[in-house]
C-alpha positions as CSV (number, residue, x, y, z in Angstrom):
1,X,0.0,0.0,0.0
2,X,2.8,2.5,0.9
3,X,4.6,1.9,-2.5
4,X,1.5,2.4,-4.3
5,X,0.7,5.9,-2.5
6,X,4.2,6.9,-3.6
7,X,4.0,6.0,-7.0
8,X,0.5,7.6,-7.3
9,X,1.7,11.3,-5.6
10,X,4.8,11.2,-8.0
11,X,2.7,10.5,-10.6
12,X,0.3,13.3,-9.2
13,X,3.2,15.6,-8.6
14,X,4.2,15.2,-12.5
15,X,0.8,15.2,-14.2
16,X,0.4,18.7,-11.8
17,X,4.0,19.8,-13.5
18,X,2.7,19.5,-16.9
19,X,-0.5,20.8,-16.5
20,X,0.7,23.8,-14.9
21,X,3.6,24.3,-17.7
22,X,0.7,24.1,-20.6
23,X,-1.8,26.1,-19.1
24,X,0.7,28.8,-17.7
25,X,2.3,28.8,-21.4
26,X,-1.1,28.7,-23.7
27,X,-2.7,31.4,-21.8
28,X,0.4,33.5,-22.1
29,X,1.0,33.0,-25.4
30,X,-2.8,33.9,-26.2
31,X,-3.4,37.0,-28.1
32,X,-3.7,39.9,-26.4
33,X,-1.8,38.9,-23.3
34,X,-2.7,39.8,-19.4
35,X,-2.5,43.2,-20.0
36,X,-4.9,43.8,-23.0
37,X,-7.5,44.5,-20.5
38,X,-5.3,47.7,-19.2
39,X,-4.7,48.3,-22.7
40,X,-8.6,49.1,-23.1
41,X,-8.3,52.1,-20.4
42,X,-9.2,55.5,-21.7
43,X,-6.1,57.9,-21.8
44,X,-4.0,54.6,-21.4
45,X,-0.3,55.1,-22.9
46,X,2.2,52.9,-24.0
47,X,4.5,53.9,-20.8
48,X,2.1,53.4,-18.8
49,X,1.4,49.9,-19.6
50,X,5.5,49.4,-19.4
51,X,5.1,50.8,-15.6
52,X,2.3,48.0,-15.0
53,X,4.3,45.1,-16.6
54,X,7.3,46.2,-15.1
55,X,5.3,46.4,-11.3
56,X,3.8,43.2,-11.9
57,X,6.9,41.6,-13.4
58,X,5.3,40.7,-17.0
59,X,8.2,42.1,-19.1
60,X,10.6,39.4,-17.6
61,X,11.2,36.2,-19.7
62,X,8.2,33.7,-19.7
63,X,10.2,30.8,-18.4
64,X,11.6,33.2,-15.5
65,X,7.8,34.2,-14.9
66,X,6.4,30.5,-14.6
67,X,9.3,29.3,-12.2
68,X,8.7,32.6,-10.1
69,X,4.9,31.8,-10.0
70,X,5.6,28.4,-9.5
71,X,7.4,28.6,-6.6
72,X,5.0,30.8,-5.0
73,X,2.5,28.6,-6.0
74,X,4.8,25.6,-3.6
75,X,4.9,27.9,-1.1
76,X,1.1,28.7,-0.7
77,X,1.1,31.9,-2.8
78,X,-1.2,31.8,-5.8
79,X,-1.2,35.3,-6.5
80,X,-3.4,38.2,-6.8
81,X,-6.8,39.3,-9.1
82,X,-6.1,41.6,-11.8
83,X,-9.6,42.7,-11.1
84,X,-9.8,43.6,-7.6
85,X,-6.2,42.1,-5.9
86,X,-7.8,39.5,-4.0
87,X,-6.1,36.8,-3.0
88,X,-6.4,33.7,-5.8
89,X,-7.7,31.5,-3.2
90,X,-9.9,33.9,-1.4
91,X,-11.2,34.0,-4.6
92,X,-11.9,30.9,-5.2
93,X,-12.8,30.2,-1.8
94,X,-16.0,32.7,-2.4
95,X,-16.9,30.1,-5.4
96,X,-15.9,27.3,-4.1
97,X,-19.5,25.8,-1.7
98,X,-22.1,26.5,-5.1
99,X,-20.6,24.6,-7.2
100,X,-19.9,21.7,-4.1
101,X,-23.6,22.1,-3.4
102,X,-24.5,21.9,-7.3
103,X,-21.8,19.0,-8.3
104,X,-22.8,17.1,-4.7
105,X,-26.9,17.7,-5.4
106,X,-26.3,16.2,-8.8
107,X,-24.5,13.6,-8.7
108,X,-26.3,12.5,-5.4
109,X,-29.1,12.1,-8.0
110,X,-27.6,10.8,-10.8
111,X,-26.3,8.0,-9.2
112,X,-29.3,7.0,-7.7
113,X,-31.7,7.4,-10.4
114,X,-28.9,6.2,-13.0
115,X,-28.3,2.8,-10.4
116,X,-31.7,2.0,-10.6
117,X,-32.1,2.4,-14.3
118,X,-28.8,-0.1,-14.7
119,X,-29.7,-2.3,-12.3
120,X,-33.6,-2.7,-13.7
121,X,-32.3,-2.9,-17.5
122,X,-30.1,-5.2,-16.7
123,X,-32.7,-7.9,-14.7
124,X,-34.6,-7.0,-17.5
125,X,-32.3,-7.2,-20.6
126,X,-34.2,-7.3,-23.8
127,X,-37.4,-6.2,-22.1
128,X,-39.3,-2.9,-23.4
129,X,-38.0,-1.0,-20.3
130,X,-34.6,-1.9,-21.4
131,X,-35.0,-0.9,-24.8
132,X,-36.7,2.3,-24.0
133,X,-34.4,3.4,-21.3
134,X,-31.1,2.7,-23.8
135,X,-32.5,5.0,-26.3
136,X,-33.5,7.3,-24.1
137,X,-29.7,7.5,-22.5
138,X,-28.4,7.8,-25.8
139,X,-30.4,10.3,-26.7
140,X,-29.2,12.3,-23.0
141,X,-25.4,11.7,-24.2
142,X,-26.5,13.4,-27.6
143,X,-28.1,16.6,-26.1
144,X,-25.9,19.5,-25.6
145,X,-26.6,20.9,-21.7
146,X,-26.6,24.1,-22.5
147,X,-29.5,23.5,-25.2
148,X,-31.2,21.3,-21.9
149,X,-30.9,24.3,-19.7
150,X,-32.1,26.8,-22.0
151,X,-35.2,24.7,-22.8
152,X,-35.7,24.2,-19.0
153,X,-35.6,27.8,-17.7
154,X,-38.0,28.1,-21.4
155,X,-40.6,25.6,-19.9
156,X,-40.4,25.6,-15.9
157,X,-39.5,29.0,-15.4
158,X,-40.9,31.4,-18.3
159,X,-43.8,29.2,-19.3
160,X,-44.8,27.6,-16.1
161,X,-43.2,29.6,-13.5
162,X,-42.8,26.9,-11.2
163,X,-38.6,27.7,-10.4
164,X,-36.7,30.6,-10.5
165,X,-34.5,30.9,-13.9
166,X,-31.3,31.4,-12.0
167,X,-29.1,32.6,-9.4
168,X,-28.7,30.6,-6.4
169,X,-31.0,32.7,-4.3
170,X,-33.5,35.2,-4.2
171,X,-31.9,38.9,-3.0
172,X,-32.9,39.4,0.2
173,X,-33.8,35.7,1.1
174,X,-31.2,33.7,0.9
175,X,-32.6,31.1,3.6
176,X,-31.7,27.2,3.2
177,X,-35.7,26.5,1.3
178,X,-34.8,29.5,-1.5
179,X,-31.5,28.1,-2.3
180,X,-33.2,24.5,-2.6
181,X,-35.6,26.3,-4.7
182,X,-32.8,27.8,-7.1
183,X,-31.3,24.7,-7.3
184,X,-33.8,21.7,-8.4
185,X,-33.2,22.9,-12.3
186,X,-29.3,23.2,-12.6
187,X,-29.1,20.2,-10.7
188,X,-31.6,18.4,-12.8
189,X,-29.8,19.7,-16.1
190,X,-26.3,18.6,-14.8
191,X,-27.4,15.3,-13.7
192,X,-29.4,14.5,-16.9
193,X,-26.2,13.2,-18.7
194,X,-24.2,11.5,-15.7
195,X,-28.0,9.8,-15.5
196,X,-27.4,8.6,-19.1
197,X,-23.6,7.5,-17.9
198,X,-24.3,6.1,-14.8
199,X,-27.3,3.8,-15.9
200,X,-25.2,2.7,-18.9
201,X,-22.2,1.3,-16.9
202,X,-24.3,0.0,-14.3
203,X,-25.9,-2.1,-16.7
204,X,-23.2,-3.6,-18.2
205,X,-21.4,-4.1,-14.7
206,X,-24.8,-6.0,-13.4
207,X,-25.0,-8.1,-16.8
208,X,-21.3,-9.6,-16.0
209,X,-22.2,-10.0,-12.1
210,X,-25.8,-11.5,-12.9
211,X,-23.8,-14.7,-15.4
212,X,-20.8,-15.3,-12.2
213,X,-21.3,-18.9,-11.0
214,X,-21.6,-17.3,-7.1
215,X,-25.2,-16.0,-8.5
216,X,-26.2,-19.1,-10.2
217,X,-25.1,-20.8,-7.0
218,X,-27.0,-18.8,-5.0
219,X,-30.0,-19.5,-6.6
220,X,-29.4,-23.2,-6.7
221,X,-29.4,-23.1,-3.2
222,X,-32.9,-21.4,-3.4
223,X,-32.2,-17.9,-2.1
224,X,-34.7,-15.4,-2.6
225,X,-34.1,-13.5,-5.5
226,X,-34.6,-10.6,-3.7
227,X,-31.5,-11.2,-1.6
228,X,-29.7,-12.5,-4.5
229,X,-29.9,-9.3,-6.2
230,X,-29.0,-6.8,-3.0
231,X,-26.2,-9.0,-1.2
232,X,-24.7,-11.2,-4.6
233,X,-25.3,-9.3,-7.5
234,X,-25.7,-5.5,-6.7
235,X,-22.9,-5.4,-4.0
236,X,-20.3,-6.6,-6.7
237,X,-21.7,-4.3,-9.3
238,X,-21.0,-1.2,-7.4
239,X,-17.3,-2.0,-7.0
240,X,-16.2,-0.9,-10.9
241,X,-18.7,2.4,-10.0
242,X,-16.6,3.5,-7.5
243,X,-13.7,4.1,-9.8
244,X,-16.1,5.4,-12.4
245,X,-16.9,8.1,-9.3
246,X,-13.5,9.3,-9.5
247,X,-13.5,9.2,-13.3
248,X,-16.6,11.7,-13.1
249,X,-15.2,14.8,-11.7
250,X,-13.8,16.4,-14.9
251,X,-17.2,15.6,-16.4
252,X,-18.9,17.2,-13.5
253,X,-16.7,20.2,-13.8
254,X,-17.2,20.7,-17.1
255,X,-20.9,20.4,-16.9
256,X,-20.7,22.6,-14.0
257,X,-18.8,25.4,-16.7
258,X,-21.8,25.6,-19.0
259,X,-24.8,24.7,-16.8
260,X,-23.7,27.7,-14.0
261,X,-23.2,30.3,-17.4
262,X,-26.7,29.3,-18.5
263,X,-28.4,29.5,-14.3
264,X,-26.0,32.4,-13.6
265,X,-25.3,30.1,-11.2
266,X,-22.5,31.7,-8.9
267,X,-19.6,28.8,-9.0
268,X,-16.1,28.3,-10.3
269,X,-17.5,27.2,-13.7
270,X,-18.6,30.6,-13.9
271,X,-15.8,31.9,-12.8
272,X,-13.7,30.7,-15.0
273,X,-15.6,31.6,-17.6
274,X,-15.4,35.5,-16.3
275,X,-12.1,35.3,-15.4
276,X,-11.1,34.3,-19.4
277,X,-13.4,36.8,-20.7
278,X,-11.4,39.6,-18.1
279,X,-7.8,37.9,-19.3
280,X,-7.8,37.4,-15.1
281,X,-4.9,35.3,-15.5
282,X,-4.2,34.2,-12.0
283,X,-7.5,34.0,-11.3
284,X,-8.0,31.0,-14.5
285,X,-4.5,29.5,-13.5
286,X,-5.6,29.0,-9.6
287,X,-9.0,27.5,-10.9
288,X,-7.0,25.1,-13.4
289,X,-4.7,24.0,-10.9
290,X,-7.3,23.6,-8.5
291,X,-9.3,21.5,-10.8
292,X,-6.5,19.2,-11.5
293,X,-6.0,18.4,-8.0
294,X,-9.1,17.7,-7.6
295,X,-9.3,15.1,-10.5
296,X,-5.9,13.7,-8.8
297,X,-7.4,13.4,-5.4
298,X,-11.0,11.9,-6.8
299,X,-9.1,9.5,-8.6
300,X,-7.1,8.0,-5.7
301,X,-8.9,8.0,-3.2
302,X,-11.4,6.1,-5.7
303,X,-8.5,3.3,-6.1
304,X,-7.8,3.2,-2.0
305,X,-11.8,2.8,-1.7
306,X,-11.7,0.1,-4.3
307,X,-9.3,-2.1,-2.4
308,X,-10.4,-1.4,0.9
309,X,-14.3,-2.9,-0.2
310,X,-13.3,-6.1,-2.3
311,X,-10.2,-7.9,-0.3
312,X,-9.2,-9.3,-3.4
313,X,-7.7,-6.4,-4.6
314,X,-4.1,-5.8,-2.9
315,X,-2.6,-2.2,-4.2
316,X,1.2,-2.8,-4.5
């Protein structure tokens, strides 16, 4: 166990590395550069923009700037806003419980409504809920979410008015029933293709569990079929879902991007996206770097879960 938690942090440590080099470089490198937002100032002059660069050390080599950030970044510094000067993760901090709230709400419900689907298709296979439900996820992997969201704040919101169109609370409310209000429809929207995921694998997981000789011993032995499905079959389906958990975060934060833009829903998808559109470099670097470790941690601690459930599996 030891050797394999040093192998995976090294491995974490790199992947960080790289992804850190890339991003740093690529936005950099992008036209117009961190200070094309100064640049748009009324009265702004050439000098003056040297004095800025200068003060915020953007006329130094690129290399030089990336180790310099980087090493702040080690030491617990991940720099300032362009916009205001706040503190990166003070920042992101402010961001940070909406989108845990929306990625926890929806894939609390995605799993459970996507389990069920998988589990019934597959004790079903070739039934007309299986077919149905198949297309239907299809169909969910197909549609784009910001096309779902539009057509939901359309149809529940405009049309209906049964939920509010967006923001995470009504101004001047804000109490714990007006934010669960706010968030049934981006939660809904961001679910509806991990539902579609979700269902998928556990169906295919419960079709290889269902033809294992244990089941078909099981049965011989004339267990109820009940408790063949909850103790044999569905306990040993679940164990390749909790490495697909880890395997969902980037989807989940991507989702999270577009579905907070179309719920002006005020997360770190949102963020980001304001951050780009501001050239708030430091701002889009904490919230990649943040992201990535993250996806790192889901991922292993995923694995360590795995192996501490089935006893057969012996991380070395």
């Amino acid at each position: 166990m030891a050797r394999f938690l040093i192998g995976r942090l090294w491995q974490s440590v790199v992947l960080l590395l790289l992804v850190s080099l890339i991003g740093f470089m690529v936005l950099n490198l992008a036209p117009g550069g961190p200070l094309s937002q100064y640049a748009l100032t009324p009265g702004m002059t050439k000098e003056a923009l040297d004095r800025i660069a200068e003060q915020m050390g953007l006329n130094r080599p690129l290399p030089v700037q990336y180790l310099d950030w980087l090493w702040k970044l080690v030491q617990g510094d991940w720099g300032k806003s362009f916009r205001d000067s706040r503190p990166v993760l003070e920042v992101i901090n402010s961001h940070l419980f909406a989108t845990v709230l929306l990625m926890g709400a929806s894939t609390l419900l995605s799993m459970l409504i996507g389990g069920w689907i998988g589990i019934r298709s597959a004790i079903r296979q070739g039934s007309a809920f299986d077919y149905t439900m198949t297309v239907a996820c299809f169909v969910a992997l197909s549609i784009p979410t910001f096309w779902v969201g539009l057509v939901a704040i359309f149809v529940f919101s405009l049309r209906l008015g049964w939920l509010p169109a967006g923001n995470m609370y009504t101004v001047g409310d804000g109490s714990l029933g007006d934010i669960l209000i706010h968030l049934i429809l981006p939660t809904c929207v961001l679910a509806l293709v991990n539902v579609a995921i979700w269902a998928r694998y556990m169906r295919a997981a419960t079709l290889e569990v269902v033809n294992q000789d244990f089941v078909r011993t099981a049965r011989a032995k004339g267990l109820a079929p009940r408790r063949i499905l909850m103790k044999h079959i569905v306990g040993n389906a679940l164990l390749p879902m909790i490495t697909l958990a880890g395997m969902q975060l980037p989807t989940l934060l991507g989702g999270a991007l577009v579905t907070e833009t179309v719920f002006t829903w005020p997360g770190m998808g949102r963020l980001f996206l304001d951050s780009l559109g501001y050239n708030d470099y430091p701002v889009v670097m904490g919230l990649l770097m943040f992201s990535a470790i993250l996806v790192l941690i889901g991922n292993l601690l995923a694995d360590l879960l795995v192996a501490f459930v089935d006893p057969r599996i012996r991380l070395e």
